[in-house]
C-alpha positions as CSV (number, residue, x, y, z in Angstrom):
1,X,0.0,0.0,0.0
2,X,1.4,3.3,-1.2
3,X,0.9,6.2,1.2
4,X,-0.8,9.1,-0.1
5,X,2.1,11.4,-1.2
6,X,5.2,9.5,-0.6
7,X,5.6,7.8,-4.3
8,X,5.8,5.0,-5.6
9,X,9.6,4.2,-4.7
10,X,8.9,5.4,-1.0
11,X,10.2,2.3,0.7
12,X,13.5,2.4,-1.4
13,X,17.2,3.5,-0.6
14,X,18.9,4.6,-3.6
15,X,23.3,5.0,-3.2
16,X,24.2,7.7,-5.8
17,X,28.0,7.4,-6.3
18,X,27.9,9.1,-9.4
19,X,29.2,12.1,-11.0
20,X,28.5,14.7,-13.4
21,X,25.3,14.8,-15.2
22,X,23.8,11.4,-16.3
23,X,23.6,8.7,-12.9
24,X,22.8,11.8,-10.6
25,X,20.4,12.8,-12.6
26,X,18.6,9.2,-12.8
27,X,19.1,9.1,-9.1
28,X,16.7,12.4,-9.0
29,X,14.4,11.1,-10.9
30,X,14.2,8.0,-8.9
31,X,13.9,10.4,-5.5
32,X,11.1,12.5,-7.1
33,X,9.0,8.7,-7.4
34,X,9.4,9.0,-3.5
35,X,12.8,6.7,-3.1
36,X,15.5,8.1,-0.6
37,X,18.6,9.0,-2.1
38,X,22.3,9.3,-0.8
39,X,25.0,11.1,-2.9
40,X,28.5,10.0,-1.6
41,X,30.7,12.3,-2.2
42,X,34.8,13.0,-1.5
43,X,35.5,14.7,1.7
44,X,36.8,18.3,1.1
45,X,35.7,18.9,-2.8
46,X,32.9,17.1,-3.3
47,X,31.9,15.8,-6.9
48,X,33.2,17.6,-10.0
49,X,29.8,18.6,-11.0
50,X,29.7,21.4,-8.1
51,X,32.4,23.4,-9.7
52,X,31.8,23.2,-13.3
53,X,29.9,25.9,-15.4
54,X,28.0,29.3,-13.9
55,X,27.8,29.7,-10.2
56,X,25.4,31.3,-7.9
57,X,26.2,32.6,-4.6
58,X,29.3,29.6,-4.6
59,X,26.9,27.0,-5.6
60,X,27.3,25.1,-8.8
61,X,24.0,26.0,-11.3
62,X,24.7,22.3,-12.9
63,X,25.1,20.5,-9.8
64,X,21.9,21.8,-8.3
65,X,20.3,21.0,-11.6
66,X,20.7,17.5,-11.5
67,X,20.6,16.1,-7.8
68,X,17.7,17.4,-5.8
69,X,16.0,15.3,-3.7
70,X,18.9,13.9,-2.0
71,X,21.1,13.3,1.2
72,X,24.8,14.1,1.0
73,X,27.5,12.0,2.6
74,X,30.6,12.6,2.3
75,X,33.0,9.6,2.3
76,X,36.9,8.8,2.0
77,X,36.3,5.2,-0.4
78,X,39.7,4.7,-0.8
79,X,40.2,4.3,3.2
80,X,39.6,1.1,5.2
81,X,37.0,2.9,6.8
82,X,34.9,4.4,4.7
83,X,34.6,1.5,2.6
84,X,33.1,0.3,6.4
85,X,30.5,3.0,6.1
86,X,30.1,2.3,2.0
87,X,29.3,-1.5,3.2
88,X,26.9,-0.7,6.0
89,X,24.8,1.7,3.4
90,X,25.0,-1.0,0.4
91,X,23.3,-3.7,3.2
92,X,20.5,-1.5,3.2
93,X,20.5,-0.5,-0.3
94,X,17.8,-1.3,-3.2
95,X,19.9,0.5,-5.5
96,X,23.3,1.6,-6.4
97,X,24.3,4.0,-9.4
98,X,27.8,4.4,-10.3
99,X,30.0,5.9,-13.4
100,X,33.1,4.9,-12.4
101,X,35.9,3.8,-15.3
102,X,35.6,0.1,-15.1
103,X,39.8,0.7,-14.1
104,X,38.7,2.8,-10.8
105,X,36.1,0.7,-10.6
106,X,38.1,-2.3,-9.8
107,X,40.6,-0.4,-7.6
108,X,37.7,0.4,-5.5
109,X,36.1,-2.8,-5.4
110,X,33.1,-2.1,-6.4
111,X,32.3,-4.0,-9.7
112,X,29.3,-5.6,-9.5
113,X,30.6,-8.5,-7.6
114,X,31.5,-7.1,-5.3
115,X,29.0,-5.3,-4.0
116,X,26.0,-8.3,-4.9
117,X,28.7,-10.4,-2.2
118,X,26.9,-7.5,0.6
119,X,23.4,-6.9,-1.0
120,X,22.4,-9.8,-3.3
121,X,19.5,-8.4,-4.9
122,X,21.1,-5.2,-4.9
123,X,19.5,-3.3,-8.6
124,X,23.6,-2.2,-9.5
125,X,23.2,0.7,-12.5
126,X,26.8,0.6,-14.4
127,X,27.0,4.2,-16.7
128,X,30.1,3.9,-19.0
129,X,31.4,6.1,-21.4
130,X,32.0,4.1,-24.5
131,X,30.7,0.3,-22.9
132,X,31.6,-2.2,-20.4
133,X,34.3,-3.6,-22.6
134,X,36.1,-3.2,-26.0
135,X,38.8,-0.9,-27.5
136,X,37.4,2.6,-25.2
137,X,36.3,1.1,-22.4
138,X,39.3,3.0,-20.5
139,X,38.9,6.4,-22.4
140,X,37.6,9.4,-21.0
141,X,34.8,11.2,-22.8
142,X,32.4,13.8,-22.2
143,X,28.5,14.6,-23.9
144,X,30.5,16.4,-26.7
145,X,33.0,13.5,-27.5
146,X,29.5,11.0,-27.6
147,X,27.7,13.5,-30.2
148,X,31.2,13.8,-32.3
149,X,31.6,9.8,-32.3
150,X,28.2,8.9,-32.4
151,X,27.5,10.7,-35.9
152,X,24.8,13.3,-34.1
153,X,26.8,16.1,-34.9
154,X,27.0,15.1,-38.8
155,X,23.3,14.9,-39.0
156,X,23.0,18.6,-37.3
157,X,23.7,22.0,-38.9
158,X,23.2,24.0,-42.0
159,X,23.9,22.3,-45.5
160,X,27.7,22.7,-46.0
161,X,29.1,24.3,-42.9
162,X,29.9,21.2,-41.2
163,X,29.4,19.6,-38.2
164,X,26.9,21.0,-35.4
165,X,26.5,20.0,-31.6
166,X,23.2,19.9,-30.3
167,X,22.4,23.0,-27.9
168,X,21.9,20.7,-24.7
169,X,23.8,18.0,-23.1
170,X,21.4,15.5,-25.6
171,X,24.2,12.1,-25.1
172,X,23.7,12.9,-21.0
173,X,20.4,13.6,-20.8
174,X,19.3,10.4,-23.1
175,X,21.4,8.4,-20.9
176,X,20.2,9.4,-17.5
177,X,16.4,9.0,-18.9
178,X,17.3,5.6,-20.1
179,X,19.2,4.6,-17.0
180,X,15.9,5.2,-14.9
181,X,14.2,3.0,-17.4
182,X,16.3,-0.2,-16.8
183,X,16.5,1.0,-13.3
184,X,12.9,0.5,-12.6
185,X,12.4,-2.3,-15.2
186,X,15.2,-4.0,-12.5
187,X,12.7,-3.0,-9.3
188,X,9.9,-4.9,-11.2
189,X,11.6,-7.9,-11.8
190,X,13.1,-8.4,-8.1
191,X,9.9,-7.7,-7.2
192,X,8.7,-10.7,-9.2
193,X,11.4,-13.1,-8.6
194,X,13.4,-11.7,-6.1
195,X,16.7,-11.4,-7.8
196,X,18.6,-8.1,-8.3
197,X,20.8,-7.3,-12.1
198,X,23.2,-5.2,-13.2
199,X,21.5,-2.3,-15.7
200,X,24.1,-1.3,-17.8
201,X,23.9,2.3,-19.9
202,X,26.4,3.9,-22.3
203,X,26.4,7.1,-23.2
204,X,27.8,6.4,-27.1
205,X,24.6,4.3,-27.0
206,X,22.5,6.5,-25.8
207,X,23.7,9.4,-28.2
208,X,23.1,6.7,-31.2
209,X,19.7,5.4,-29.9
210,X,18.6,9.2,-30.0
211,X,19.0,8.9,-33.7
212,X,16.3,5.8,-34.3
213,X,15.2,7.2,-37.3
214,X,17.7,8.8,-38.9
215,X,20.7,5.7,-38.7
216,X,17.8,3.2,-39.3
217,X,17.1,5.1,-42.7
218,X,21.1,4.9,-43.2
219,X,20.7,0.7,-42.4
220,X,18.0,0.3,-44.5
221,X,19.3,2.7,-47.6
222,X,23.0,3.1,-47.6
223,X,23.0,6.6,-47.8
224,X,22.6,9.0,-45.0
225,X,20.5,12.8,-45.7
226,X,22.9,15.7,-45.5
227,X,22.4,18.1,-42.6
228,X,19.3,19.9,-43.8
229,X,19.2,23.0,-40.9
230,X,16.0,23.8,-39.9
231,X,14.4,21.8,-42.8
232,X,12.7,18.4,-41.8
233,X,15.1,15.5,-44.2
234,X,11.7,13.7,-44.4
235,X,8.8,16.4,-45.5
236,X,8.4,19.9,-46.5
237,X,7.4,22.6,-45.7
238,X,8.7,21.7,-42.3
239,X,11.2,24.8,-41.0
240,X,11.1,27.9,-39.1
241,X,10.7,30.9,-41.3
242,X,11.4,34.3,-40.1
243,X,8.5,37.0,-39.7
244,X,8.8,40.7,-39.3
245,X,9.4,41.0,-35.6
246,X,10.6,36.9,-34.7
247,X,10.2,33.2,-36.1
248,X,8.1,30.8,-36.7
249,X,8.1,27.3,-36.7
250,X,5.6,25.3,-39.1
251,X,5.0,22.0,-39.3
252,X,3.0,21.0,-42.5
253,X,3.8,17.7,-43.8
254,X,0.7,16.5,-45.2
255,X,-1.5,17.4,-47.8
256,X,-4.2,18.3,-45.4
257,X,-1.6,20.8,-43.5
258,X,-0.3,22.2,-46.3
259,X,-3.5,22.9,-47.9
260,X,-4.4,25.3,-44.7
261,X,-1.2,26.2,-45.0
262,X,-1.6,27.8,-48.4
263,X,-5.0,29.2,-47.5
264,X,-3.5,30.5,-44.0
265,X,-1.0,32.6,-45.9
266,X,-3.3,33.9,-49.1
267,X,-1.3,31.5,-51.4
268,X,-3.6,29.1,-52.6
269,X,-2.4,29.1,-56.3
270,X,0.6,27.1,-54.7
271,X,-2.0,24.3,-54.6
272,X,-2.3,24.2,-58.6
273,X,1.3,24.7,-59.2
274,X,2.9,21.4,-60.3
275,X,6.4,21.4,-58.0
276,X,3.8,21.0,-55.3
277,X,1.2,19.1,-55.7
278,X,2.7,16.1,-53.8
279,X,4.8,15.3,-50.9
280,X,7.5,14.2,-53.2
281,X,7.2,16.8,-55.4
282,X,7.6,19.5,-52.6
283,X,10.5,17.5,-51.4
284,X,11.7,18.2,-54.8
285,X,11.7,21.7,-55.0
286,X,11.9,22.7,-51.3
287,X,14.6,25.2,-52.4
288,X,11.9,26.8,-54.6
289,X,9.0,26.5,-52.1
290,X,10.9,27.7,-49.0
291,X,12.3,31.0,-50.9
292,X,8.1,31.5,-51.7
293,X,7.4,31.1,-48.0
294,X,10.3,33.2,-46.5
295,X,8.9,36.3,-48.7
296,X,5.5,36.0,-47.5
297,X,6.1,35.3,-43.7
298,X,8.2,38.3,-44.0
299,X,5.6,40.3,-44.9
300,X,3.9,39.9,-41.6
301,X,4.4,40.2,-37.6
302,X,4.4,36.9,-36.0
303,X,1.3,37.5,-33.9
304,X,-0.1,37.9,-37.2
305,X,0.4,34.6,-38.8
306,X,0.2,31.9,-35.7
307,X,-3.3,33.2,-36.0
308,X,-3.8,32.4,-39.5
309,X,-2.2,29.4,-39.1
310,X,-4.1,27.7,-35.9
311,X,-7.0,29.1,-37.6
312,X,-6.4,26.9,-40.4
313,X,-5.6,23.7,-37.9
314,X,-1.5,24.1,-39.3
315,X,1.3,22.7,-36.5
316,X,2.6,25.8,-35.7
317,X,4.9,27.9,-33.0
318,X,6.8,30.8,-32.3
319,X,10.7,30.5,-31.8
320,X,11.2,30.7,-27.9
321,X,14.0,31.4,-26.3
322,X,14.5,31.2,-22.5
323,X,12.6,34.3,-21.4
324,X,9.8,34.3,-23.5
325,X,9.3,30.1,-23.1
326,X,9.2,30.9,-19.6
327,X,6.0,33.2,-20.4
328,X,4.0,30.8,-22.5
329,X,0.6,30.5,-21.5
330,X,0.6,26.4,-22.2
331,X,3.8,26.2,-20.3
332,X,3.1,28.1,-17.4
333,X,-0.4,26.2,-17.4
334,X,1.9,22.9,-17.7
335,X,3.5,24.4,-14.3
336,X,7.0,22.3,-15.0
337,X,8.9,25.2,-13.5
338,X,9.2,24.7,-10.3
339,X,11.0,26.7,-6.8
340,X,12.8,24.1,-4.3
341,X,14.0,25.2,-1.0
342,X,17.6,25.2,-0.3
343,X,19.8,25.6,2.7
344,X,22.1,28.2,1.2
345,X,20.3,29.8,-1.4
346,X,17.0,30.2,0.2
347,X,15.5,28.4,-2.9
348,X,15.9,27.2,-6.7
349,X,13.8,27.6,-9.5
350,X,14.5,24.9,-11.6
351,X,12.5,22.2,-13.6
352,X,10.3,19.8,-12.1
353,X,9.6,16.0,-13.3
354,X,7.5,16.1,-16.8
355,X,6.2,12.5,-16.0
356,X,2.7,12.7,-14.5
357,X,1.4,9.8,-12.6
358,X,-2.4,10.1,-11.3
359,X,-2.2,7.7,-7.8
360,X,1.3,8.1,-7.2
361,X,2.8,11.5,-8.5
362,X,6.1,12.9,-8.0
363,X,7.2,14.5,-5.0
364,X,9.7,17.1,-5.4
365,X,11.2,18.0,-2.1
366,X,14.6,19.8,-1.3
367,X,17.0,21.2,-3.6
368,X,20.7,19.7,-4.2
369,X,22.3,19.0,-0.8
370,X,25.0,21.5,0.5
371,X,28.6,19.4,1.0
372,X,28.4,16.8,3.5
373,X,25.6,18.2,5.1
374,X,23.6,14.8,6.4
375,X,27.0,12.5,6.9
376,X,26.6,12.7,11.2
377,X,22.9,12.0,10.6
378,X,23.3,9.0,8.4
379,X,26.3,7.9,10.1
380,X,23.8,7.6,13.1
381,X,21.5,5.9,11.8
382,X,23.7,3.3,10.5
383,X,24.6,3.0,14.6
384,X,28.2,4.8,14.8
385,X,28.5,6.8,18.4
386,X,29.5,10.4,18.1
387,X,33.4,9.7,19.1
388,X,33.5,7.5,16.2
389,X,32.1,10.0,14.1
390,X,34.0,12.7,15.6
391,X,37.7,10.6,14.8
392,X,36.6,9.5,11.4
393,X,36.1,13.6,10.6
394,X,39.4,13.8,12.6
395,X,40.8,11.9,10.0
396,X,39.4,13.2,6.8
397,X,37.5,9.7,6.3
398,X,34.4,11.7,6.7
């Protein structure tokens, strides 16, 4: 029985040993379904993630991005003693998430093995760079590296200005919502039979499997589309076209949507003219069709034309960026954007969890932990007395 408000993960510990963007952010996700969640830190600096990128008032905008909703501990693995504490936490654990180089990995002792010898049905998440095994297992790489090697960049960008990254962290992100996937696909089977698994998640994987359609088309063809900008490889008109004050994105790739396109924009002889008459044939000629289109949205304010256009039942939007998203009537009706308390800042605005679950819906409680903060409290709970405590921070261990 789920209590009202606590999520569905409410009975379950989570051990976040992760870094960076892609198993603490999973490890969120899994605390906003109601699961308690410890990040294990180093003593002293913490994880990377806290002093990459823009800061506010000394605290990492990144970090507190990706790891509300969680305890911090910090903890000294490579000491006798810690790994104590480590082994004390993983007894009690339903899941563990780790990124670790599967060469650090083993120096720590904390391959899968090792830890199912302390928690057999332990649910053990494994996020690798490049795979388990195989010629890069050992290299270091980064969200940028994964859309370089995983062709994502060659399918972005404007026709013959080479390669493009994607604006957001896409290799990351992909890879942290697929981790929580095989994460709670994990929970449902030990909940069937009782046994734990190792989940493992790449990231060069991840960045690939974000491109479904587009490498599929290259496995089934032999040739891949060249980068095609703001133009849809697959139908056209689909593109953002730039009005008098702005731009706007339009979406008709049909006949039905480009029929009220035409009559949305006064250019229904488009409909007669023979480059056009067909998807193919508008494929065909996009060149010609988008240099028509450009003319006649510029001829207009934006206001002006999303009018016409959801008048005529056309997929249409403006261009958002940041500032004006924010002030979207269907986003700020969505309420994703969300203000979590925090112990230093007072609070974050951030974003909240877009999946919506009607009997047991997210919780989102605290913002990202300061340094260390709850290590006495969980190191009480787990029975140490305070002169124990007080000689493991003596000693850095803590």
């Amino acid at each position: 029985m789920i209590a009202a408000g606590k999520g569905v993960l409410q009975s379950m510990l989570v051990l976040d040993l992760a870094q960076l963007i892609t198993g603490p952010w999973c490890a969120s996700l899994l605390g906003d379904l109601g699961a308690e969640v410890i990040k294990i830190e180093p003593p002293g600096s913490g994880e990377a993630m806290r002093h990459i990128g823009p800061e506010r008032d000394g605290q990492g905008i990144l970090f507190l991005a990706v790891n509300r909703n969680k305890r911090s501990l910090t903890l000294d693995l490579g000491d006798p003693r810690g790994r104590e504490v480590l082994d004390g936490l993983i007894a009690k654990a339903d899941v563990l998430v780790q990124n670790f180089r599967p060469d650090v990995r083993r120096a720590y002792g904390l391959e899968y093995e090792d830890v199912r010898r302390v928690k057999r049905d332990i649910v053990y998440l494994s996020v690798t760079a490049f795979g388990e095994e195989g010629p890069y297992c050992l290299k270091p790489g980064t969200d940028h590296v994964f859309q370089g090697l995983s062709g994502l960049m060659s399918v972005s960008g404007e026709p013959g200005r080479g390669p493009l990254r994607c604006g957001v962290p896409a290799a990351d992100m992909t890879a942290a919502m697929l981790s929580f996937a095989g994460v709670l696909a994990a929970l449902l089977h030990r909940q069937q039979t009782g046994q734990g698994q190792k989940v493992e998640v790449n990231l060069l994987d991840a960045a690939m499997a974000l491109q479904q359609t587009t490498i599929t088309e290259f496995l089934l063809t032999g040739s891949q589309a060249p980068p095609t900008g703001n133009s849809s490889p697959f139908a056209c008109p689909v593109s953002v076209f730039a009005s008098r004050d702005g731009n706007i994105c339009i979406s008709a790739f049909n006949n039905k949507f480009w029929r009220g396109l035409c009559q949305a924009l006064g250019l229904e002889e488009l409909l007669d003219d023979p480059r056009f008459t067909g998807a193919a044939q508008r494929m065909a000629h996009r060149e010609d069709l988008e240099t028509i289109l450009s003319r006649r949205f510029a001829q207009g304010d934006s206001a002006h034309w999303l009018s016409k256009l959801e008048a005529a039942d056309v997929p249409c939007s403006p261009v958002h960026d940041y500032a004006s998203l924010l002030q979207d009537p269907q986003v700020q009706r969505n309420g994703l954007v969300c203000d979590l308390p925090h112990d230093q800042l007072g609070s974050v605005r951030t974003l909240g969890n877009p999946l919506s679950l009607s009997a047991s819906p997210s919780r989102l409680g605290a913002g990202a932990p300061l340094l260390g903060k709850h290590t006495r409290q969980i190191l009480n709970e787990l029975g140490f007395d305070p002169a124990r405590i007080r000689q493991l921070g003596d000693d850095g261990v803590i």
